[in-house]
DSSP file (Angstrom, degrees, kcal/mol; ACC not computed):
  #  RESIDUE AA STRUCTURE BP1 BP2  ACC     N-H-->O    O-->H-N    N-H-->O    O-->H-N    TCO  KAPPA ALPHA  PHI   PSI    X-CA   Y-CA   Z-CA
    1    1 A X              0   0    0      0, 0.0    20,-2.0     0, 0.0     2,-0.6   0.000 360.0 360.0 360.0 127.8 -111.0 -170.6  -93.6
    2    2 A X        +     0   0    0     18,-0.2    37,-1.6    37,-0.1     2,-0.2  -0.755 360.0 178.3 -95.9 133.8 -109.0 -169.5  -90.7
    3    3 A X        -     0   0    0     -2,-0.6    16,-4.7    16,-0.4     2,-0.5  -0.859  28.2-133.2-121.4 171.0 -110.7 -166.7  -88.3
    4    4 A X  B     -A   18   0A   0     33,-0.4    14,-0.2    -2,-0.2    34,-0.1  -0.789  29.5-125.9-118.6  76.9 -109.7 -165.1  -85.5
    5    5 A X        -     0   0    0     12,-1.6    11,-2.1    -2,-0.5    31,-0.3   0.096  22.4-177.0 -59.4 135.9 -112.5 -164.9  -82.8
    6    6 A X  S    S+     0   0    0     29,-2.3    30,-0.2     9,-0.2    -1,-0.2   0.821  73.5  29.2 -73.0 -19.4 -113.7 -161.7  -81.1
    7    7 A X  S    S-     0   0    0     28,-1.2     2,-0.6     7,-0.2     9,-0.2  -0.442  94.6 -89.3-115.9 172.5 -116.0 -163.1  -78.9
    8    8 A X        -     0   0    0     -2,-0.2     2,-0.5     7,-0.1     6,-0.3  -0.871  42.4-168.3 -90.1 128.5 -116.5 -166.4  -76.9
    9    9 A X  B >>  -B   13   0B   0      4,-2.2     4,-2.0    -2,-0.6     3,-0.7  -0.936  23.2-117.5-120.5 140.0 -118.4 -168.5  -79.2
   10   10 A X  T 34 S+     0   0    0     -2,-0.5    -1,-0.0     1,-0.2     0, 0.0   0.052 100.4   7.4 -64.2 169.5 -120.2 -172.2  -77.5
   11   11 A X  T 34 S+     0   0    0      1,-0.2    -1,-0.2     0, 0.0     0, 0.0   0.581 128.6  59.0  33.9  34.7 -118.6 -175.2  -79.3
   12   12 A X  T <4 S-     0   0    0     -3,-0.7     2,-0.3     1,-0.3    -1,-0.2   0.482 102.2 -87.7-149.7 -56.0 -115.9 -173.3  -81.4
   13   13 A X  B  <  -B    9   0B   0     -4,-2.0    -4,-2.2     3,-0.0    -1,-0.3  -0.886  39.4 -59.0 148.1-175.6 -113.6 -171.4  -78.9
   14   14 A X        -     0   0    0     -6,-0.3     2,-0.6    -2,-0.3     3,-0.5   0.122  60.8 -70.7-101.0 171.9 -112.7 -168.5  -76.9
   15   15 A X  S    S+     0   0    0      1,-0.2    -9,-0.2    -9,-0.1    -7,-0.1  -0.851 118.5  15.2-100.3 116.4 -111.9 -164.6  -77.4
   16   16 A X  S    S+     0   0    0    -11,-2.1     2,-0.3    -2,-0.6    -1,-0.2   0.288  92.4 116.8 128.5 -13.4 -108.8 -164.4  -79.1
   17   17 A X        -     0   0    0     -3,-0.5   -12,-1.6   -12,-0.2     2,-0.6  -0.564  58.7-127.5-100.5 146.0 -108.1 -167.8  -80.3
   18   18 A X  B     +A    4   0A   0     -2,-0.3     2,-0.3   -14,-0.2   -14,-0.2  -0.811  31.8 175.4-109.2 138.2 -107.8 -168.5  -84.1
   19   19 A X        -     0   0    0    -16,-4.7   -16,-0.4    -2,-0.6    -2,-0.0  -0.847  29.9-125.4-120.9  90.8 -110.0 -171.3  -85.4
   20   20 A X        +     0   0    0     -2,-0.3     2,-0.3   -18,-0.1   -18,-0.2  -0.178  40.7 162.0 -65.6 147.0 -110.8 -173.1  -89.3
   21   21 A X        -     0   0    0    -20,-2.0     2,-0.3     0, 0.0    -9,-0.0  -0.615  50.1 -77.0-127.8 179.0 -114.6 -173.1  -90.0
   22   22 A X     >  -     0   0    0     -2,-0.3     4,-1.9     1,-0.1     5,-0.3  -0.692  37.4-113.7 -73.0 140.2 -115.9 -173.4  -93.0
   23   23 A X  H  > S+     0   0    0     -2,-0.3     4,-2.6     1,-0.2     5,-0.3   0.836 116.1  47.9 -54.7 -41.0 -116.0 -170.6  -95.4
   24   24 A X  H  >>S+     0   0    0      2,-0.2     4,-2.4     1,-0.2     5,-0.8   0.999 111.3  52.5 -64.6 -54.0 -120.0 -170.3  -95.3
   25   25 A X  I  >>S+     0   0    0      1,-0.3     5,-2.4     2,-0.2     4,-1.2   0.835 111.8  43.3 -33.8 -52.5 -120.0 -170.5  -91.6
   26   26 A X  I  <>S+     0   0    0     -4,-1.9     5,-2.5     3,-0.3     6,-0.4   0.924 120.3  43.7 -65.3 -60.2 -117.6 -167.7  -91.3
   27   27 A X  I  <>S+     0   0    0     -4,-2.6     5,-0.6    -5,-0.3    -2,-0.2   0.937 121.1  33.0 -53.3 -48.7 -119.5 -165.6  -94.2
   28   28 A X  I  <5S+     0   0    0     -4,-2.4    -2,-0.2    -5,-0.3    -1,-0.2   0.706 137.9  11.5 -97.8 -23.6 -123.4 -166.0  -93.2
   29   29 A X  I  X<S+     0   0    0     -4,-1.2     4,-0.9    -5,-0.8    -3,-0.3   0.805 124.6  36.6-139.3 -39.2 -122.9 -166.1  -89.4
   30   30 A X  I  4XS+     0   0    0     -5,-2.4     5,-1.8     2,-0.1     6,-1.7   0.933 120.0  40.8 -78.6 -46.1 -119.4 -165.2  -87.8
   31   31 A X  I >4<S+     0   0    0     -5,-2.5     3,-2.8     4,-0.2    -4,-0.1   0.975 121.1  44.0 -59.1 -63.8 -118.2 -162.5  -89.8
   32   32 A X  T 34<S+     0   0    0     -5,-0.6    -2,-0.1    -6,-0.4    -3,-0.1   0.905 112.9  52.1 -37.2 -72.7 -122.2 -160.5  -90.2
   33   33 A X  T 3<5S-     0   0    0     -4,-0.9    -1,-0.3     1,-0.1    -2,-0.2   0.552 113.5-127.7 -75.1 -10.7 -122.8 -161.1  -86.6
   34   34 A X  T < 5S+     0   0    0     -3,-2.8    -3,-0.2     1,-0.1    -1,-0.1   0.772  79.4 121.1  72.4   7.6 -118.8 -159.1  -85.6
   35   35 A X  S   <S+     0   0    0     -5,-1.8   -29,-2.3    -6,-0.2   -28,-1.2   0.716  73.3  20.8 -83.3 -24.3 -118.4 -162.5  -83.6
   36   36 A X        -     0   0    0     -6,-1.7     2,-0.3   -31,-0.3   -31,-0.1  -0.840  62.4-153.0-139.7 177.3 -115.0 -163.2  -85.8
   37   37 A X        -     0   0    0     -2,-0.3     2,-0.5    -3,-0.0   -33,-0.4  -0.771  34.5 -99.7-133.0 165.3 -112.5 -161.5  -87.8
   38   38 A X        -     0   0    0     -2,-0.3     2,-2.8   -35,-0.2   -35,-0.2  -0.856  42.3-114.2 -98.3 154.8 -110.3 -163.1  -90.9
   39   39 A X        +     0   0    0    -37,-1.6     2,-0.3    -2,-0.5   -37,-0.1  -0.573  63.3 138.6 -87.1  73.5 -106.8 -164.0  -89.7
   40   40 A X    >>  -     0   0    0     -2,-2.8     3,-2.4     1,-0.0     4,-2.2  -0.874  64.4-107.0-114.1 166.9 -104.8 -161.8  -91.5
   41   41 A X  H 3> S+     0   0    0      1,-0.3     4,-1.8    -2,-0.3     5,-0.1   0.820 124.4  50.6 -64.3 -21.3 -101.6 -160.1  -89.1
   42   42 A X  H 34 S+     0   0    0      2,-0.2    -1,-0.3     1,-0.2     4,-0.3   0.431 108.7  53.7 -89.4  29.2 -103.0 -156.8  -88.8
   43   43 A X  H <> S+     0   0    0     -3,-2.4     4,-3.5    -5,-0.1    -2,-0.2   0.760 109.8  54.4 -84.4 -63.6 -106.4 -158.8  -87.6
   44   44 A X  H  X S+     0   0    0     -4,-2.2     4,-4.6     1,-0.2    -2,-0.2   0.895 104.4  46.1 -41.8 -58.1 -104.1 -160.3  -85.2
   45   45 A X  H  X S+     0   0    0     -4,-1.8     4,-2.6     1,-0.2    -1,-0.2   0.905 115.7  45.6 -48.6 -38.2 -102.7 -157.3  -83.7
   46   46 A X  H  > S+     0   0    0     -4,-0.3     4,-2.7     2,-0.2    -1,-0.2   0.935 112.1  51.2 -73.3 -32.8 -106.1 -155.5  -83.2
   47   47 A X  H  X S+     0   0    0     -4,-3.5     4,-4.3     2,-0.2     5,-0.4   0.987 109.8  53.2 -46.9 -48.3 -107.7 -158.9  -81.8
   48   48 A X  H >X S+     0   0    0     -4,-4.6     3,-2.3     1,-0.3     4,-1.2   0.859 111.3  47.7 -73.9 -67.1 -104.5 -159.0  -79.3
   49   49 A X  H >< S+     0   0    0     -4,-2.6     3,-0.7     1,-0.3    -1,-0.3   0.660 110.8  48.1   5.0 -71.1 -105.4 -155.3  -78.2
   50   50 A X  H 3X S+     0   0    0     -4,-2.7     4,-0.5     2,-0.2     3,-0.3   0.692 111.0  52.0 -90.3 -21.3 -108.9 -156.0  -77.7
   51   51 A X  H <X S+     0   0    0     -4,-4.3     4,-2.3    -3,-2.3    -1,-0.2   0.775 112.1  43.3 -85.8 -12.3 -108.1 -159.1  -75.6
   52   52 A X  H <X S+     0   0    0     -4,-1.2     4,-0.6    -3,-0.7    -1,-0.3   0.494 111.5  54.8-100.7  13.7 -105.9 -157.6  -73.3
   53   53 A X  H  > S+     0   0    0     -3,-0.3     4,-0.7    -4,-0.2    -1,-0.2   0.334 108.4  45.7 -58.1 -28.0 -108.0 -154.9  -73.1
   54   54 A X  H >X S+     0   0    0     -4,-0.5     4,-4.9    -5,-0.2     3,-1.0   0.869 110.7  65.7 -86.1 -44.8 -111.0 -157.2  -72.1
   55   55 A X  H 3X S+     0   0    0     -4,-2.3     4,-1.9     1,-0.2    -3,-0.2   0.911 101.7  43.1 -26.9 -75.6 -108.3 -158.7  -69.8
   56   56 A X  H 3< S+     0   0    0     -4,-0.6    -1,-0.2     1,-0.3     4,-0.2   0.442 110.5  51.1 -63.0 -13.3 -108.0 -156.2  -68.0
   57   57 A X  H XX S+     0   0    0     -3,-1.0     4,-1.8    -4,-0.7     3,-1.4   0.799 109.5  54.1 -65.7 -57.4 -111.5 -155.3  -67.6
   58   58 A X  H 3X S+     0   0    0     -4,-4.9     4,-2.7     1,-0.2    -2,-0.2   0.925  98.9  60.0 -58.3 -40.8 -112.2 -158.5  -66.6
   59   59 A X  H 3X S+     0   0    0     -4,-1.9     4,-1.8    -5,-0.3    -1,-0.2   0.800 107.2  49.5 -62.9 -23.1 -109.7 -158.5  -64.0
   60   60 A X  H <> S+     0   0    0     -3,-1.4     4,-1.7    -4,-0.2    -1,-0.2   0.858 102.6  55.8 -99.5 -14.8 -111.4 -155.5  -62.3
   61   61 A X  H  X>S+     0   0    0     -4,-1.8     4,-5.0     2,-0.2     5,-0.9   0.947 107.9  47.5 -41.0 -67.7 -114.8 -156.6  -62.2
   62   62 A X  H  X5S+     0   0    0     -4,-2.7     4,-1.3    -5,-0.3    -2,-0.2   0.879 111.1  54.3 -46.8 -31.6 -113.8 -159.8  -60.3
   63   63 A X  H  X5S+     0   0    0     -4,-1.8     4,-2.5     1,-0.2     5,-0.2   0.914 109.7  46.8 -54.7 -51.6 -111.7 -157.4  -57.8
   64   64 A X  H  X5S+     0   0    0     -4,-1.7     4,-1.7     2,-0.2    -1,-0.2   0.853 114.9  50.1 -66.6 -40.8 -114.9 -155.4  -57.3
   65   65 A X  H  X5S+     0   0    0     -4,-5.0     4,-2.1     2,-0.2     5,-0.2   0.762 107.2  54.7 -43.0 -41.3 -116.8 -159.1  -56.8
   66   66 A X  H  X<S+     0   0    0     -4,-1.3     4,-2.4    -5,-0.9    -2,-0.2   0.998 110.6  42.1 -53.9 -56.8 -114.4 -160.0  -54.5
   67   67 A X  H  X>S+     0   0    0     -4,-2.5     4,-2.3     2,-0.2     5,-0.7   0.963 110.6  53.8 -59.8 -49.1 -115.0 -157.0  -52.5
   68   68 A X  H  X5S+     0   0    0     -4,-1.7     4,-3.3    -5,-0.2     5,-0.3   0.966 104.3  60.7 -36.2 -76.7 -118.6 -157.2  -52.8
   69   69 A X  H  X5S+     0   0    0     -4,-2.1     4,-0.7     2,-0.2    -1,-0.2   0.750 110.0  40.7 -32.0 -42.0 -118.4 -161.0  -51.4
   70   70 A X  H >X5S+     0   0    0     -4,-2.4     3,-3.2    -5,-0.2     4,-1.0   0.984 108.1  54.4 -70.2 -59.6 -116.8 -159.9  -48.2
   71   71 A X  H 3<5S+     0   0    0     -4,-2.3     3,-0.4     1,-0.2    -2,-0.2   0.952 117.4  47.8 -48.8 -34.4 -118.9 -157.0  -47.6
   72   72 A X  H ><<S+     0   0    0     -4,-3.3     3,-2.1    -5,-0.7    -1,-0.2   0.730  87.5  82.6 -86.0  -7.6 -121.8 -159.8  -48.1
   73   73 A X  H << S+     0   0    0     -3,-3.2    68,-0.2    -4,-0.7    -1,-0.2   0.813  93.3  43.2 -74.9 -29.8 -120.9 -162.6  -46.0
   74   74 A X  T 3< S+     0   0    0     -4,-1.0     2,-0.4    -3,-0.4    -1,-0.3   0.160  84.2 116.5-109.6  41.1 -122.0 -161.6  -43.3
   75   75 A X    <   -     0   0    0     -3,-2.1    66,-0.7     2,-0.0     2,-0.6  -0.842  39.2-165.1-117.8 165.7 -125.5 -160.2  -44.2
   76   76 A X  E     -c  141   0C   0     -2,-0.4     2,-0.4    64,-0.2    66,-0.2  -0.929   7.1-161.1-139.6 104.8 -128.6 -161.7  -42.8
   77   77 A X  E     -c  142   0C   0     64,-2.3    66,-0.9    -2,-0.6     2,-0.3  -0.983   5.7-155.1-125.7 144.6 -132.3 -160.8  -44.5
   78   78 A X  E     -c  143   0C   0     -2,-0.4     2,-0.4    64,-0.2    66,-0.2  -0.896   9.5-173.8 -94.8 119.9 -135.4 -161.3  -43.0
   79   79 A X  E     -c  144   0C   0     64,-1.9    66,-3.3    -2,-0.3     2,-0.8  -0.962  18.1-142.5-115.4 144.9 -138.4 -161.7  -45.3
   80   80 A X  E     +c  145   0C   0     -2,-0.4    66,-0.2    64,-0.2    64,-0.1  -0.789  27.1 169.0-114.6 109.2 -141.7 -161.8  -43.5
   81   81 A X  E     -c  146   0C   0     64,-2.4    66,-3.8    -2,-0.8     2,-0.4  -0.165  38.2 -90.3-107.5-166.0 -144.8 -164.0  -44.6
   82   82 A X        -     0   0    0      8,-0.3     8,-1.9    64,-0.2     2,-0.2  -0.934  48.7-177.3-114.6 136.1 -147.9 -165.7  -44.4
   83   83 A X        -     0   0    0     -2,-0.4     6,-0.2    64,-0.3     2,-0.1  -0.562  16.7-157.4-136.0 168.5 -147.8 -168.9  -42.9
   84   84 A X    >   -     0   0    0      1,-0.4     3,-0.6     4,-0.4    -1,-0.1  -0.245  48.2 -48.8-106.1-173.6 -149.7 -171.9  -42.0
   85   85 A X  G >  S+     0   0    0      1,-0.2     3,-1.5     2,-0.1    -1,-0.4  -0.383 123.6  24.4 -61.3 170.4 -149.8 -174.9  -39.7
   86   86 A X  G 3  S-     0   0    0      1,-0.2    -1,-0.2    -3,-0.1     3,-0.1   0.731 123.0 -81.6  25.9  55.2 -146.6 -176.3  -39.9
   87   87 A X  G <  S+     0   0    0     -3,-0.6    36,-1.1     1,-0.2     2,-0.5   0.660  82.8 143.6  78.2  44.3 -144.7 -173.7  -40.9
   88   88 A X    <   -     0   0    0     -3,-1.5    -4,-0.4    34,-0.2     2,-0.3  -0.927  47.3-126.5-112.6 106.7 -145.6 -174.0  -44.8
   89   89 A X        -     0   0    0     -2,-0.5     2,-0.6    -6,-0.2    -6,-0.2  -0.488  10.0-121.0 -77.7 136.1 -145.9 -170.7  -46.4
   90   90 A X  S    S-     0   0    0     -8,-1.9    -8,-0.3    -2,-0.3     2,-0.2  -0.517  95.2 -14.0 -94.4 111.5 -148.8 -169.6  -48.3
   91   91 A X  S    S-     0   0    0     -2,-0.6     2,-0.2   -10,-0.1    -2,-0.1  -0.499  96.0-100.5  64.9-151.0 -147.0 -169.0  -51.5
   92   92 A X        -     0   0    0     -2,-0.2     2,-0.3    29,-0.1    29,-0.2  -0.562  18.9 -99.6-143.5-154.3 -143.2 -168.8  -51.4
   93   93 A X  B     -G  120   0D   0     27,-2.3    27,-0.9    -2,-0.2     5,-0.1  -0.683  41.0-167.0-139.0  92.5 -140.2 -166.6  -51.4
   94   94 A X     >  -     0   0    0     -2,-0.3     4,-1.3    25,-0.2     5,-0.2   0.190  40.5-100.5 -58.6-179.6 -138.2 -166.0  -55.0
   95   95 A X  H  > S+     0   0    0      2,-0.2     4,-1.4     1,-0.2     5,-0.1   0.641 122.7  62.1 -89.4 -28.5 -135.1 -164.7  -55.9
   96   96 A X  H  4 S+     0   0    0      1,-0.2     4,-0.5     2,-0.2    -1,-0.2   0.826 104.7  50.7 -82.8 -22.8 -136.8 -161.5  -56.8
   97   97 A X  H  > S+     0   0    0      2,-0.2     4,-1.0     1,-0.2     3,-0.4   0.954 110.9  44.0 -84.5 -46.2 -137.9 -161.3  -53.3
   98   98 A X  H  X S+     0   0    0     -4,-1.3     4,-2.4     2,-0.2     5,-0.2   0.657 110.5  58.4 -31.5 -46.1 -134.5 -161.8  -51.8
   99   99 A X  H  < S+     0   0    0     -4,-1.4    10,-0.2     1,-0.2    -1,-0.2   0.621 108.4  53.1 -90.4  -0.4 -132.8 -159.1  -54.7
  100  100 A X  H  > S+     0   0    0     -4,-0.5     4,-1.3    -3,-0.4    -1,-0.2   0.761 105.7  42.8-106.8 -17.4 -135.1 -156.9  -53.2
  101  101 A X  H >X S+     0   0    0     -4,-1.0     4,-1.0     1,-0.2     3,-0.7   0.953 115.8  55.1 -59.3 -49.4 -134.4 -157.0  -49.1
  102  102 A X  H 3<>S+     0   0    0     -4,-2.4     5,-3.5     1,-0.3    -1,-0.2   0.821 108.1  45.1 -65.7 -14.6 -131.0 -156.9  -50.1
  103  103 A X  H >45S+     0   0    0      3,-0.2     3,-1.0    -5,-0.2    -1,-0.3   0.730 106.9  56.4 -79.2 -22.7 -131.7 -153.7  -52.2
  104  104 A X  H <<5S+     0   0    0     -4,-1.3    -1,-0.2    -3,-0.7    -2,-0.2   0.617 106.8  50.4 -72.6 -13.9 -133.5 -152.3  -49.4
  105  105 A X  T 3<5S-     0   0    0     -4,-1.0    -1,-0.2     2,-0.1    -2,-0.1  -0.065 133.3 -88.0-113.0  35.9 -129.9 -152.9  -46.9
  106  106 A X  T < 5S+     0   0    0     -3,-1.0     2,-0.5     1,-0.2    -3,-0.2   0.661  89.4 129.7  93.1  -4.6 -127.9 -151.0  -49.8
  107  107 A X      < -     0   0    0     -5,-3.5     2,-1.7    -6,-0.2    -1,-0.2  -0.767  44.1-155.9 -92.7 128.9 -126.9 -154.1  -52.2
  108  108 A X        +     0   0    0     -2,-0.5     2,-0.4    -4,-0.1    -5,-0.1  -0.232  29.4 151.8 -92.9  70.8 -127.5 -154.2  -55.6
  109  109 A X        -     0   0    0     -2,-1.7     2,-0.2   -10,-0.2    -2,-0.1  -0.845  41.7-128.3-102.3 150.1 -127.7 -157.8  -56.7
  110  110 A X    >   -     0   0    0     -2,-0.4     3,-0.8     1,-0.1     4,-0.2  -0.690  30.6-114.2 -80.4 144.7 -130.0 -158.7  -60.1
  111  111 A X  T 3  S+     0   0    0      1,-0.2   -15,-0.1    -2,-0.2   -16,-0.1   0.530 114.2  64.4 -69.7   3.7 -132.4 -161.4  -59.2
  112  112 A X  T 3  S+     0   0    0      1,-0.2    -1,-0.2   -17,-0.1    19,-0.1   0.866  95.0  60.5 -83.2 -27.5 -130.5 -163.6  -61.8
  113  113 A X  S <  S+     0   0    0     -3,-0.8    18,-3.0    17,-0.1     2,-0.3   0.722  86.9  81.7 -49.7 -31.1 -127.5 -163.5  -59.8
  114  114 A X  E    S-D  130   0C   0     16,-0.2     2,-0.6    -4,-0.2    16,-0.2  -0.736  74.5-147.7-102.3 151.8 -129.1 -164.9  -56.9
  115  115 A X  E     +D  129   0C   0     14,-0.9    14,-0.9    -2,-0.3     2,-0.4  -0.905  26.8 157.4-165.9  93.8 -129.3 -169.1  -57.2
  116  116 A X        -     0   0    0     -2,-0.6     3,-0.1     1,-0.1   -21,-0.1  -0.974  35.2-151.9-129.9 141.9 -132.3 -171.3  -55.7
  117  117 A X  S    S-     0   0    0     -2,-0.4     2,-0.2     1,-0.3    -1,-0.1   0.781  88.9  -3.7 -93.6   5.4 -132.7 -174.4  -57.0
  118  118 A X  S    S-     0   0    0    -24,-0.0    -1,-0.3     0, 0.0     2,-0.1  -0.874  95.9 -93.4-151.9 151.6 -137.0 -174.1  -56.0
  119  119 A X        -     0   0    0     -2,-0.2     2,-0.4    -3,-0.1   -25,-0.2  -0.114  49.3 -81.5 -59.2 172.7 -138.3 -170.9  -53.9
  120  120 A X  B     +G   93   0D   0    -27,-0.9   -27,-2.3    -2,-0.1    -1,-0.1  -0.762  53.6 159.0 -64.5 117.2 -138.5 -170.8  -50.1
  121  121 A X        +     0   0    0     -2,-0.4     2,-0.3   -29,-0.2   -29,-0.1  -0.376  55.5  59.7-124.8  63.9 -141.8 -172.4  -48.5
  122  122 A X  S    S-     0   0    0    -34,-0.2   -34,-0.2     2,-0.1    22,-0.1  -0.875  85.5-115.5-165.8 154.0 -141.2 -173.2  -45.1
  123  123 A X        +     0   0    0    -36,-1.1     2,-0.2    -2,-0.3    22,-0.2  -0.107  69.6  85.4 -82.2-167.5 -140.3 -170.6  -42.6
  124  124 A X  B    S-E  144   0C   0     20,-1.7    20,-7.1    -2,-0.1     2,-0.3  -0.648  83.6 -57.8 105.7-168.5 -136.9 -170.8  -41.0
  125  125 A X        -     0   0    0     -2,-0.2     2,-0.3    18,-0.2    18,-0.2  -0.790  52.8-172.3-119.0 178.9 -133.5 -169.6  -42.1
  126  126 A X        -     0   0    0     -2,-0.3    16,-1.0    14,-0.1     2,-0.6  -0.998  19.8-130.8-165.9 131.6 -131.9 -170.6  -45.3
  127  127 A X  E     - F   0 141C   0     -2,-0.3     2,-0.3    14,-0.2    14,-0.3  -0.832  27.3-176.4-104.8 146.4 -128.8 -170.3  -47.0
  128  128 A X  E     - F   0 140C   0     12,-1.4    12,-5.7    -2,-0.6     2,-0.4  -0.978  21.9-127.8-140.9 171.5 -128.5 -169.1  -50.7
  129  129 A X  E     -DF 115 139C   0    -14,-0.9   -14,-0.9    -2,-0.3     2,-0.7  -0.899  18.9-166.8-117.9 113.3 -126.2 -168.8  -52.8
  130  130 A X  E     -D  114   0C   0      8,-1.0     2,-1.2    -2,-0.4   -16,-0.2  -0.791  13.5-139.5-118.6 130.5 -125.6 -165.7  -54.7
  131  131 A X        -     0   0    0    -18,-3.0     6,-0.2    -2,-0.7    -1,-0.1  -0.545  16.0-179.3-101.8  71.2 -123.4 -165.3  -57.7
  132  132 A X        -     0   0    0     -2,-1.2     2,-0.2     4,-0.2    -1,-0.2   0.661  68.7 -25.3  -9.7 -77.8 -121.5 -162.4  -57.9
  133  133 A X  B >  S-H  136   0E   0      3,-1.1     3,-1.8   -68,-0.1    -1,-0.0  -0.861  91.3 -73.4-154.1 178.1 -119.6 -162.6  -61.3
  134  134 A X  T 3  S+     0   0    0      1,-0.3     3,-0.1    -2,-0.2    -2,-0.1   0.232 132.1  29.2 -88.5   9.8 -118.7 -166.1  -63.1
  135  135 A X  T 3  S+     0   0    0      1,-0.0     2,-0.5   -73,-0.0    -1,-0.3   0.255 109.2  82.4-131.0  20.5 -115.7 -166.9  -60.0
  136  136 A X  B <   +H  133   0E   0     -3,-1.8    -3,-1.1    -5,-0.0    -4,-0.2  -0.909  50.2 140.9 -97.0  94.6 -117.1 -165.2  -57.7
  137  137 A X        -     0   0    0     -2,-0.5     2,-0.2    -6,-0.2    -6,-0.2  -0.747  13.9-178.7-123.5-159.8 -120.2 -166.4  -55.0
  138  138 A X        -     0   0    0     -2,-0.2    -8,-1.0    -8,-0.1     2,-0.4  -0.857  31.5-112.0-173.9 173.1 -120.9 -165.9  -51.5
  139  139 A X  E     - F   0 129C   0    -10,-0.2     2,-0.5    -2,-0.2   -10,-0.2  -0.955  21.1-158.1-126.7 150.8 -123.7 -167.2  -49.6
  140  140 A X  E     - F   0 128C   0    -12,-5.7   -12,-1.4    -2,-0.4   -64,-0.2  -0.910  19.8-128.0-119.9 124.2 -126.4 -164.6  -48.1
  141  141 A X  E     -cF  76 127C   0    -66,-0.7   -64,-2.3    -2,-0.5     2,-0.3  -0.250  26.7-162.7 -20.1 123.8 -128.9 -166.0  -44.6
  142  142 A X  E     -c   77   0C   0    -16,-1.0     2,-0.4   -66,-0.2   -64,-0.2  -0.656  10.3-160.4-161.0 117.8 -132.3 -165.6  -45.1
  143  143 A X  E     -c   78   0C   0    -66,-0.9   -64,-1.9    -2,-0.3     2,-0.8  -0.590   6.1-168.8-100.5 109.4 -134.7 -165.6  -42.7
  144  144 A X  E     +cE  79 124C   0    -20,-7.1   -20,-1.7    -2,-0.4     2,-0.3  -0.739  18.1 177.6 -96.1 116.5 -138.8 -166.3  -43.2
  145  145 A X  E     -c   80   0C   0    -66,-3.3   -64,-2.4    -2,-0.8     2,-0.4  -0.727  39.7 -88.5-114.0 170.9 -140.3 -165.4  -40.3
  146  146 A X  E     -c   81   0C   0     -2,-0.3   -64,-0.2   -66,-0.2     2,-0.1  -0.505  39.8-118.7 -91.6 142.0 -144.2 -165.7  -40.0
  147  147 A X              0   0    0    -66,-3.8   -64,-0.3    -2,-0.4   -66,-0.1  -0.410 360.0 360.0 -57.1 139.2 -146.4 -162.3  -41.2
  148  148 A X              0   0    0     -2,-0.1    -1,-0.1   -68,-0.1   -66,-0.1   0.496 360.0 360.0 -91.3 360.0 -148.5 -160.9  -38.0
C-alpha cells in the first residue's frame, strides 16, 4: 500500500515523502495514529501544503536560533558551591542548574537543551554545549567557584 507521510517516522521516511508499507501497518498504526495519509492526488496536494508550510516554519525557528546563538556566545555563568580539598565539589552541577543561571541573566533555555555528557564536580570553568534547535548550538562558560 502506497502512503504519503505526514510526519517524520524512524526507519520509514521523512514528512512528505511517499512510501509502500504493508496494508496492516498502514491500517493499525500509521493511518489511526494521523502519522500517514493514503496516496491518492488530492492527498498529495494537501501533504505538499502542509510541508511547505512546515518549511517555512522551520526556517524561522532556526533564524530565531541563530540569533539566540550569537546573543549567547559570549555569556559567562557563575554557579557557586560547596567544595572540598582539592577542588571536588560536594555534589555536582546539572544541566538544570545551568538552565537556571541562564534564566536568572534573561535566557530561556530548557534543561534538555543544554548537553553534558556527566555533571560538573570540580570547580573551575567549563565549557558546555548548549543546543539551541537540531542545527543550531553554541557553547555557554561556566564557572564553579567555591560557596563561602
Amino acid at each position: 500500500m502506497e502512503i504519503i507521510l505526514r510526519e517524520d517516522v524512524e526507519k520509514l521516511g521523512t514528512r512528505g515523502e511517499v512510501v509502500k508499507v504493508a496494508a496492516g501497518y498502514a491500517r493499525n498504526f500509521l493511518l489511526p495514529k494521523k502519522l500517514a495519509v493514503a496516496a491518492t492526488d488530492s492527498n498529495r496536494q494537501i501533504v505538499e501544503q502542509e510541508r511547505q508550510a512546515h518549511l517555512r516554519k522551520e526556517a524561522k525557528l532556526v533564524g530565531e536560533a541563530q540569533e539566540l546563538a550569537k546573543l549567547m556566545g559570549s555569556v559567562s555563568v557563575t554557579i557557586a558551591r560547596k567544595a572540598g580539598e582539592n577542588d571536588q565539589l560536594f555534589g555536582s552541577v546539572t544541566a538544570a542548574d545551568i538552565s537556571d543561571a541562564l534564566t536568572a541573566q534573561n535566557y530561556s533555555v530548557e534543561r534538555r537543551k543544554i548537553h553534558l555528557d556527566e555533571p560538573i564536580r570540580t570547580l573551575g570553568e567549563h565549557k558546555v554545549t548548549v543546543r539551541l534547535h537540531r542545527d543550531v548550538t553554541t557553547e555557554v562558560t561556566v564557572n564553579v567557584t567555591r560557596e563561602e
